[in-house]
C-alpha positions in Angstrom: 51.5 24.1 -0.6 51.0 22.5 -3.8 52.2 19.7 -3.2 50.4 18.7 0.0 47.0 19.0 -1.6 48.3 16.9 -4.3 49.0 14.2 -1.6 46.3 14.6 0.4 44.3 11.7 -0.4 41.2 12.2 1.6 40.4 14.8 -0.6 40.2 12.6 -3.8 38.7 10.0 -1.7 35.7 12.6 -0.7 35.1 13.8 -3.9 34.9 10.2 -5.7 32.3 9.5 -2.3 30.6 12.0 -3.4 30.8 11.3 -7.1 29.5 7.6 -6.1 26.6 8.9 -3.7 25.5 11.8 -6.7 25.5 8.5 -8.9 23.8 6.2 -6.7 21.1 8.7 -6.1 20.2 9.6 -9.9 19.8 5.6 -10.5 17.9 5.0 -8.0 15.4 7.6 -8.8 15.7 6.1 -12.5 15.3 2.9 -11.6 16.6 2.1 -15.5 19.2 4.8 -17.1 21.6 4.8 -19.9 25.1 5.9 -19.3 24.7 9.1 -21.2 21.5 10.2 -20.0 23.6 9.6 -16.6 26.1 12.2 -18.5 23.6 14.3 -19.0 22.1 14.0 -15.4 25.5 14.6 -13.6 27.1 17.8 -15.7 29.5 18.4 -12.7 31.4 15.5 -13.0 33.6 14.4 -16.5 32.6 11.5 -18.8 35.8 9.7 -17.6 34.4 10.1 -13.9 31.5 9.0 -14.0 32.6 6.1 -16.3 35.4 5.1 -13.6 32.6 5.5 -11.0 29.9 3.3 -12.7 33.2 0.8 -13.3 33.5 0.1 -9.5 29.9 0.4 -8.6 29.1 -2.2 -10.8 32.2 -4.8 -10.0 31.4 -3.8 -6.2 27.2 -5.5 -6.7 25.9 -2.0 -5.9 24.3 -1.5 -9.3 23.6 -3.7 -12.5 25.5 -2.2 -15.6 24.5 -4.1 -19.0 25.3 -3.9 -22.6 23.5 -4.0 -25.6 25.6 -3.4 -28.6 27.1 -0.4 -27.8 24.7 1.1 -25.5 25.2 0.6 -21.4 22.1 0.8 -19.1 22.6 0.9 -15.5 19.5 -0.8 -13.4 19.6 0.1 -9.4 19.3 -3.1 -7.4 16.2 -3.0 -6.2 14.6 -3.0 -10.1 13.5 -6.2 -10.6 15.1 -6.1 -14.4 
């Protein structure tokens, strides 16, 4: 039985959907938040989700990740940054 959750694929698909809605929602309600005040905001999930998470939202144009140094900000779209 093990073994058929580890291939069931629509199960790591809905959790990362709803890792990815969880994230979208906290930046948009920031408008402007660092990546770890996003750690902070999302305790559920594992830095190394919600890093991979940011990763694809940002290359997919559905948020705007920048860098100063070595901080990371994420802006939702709609903030006129």
């Amino acid at each position: 039985m093990s073994n058929a959750l580890l291939n069931d694929h629509s199960a790591v698909n809905l959790s990362f959907d709803t890792l990815e809605q969880d994230l979208l929602q906290a930046i948009e309600e920031q408008e402007v938040v660092s990546l770890d005040a996003l750690i902070v905001l999302l305790p559920q999930y594992s830095w190394s989700q919600i890093f991979y998470a940011v990763d694809a939202l940002a290359r997919c144009g559905k948020v705007v990740l920048r860098r100063h140094r070595f901080d990371y900000t994420l802006f939702s779209k709609h903030f006129a940054a």
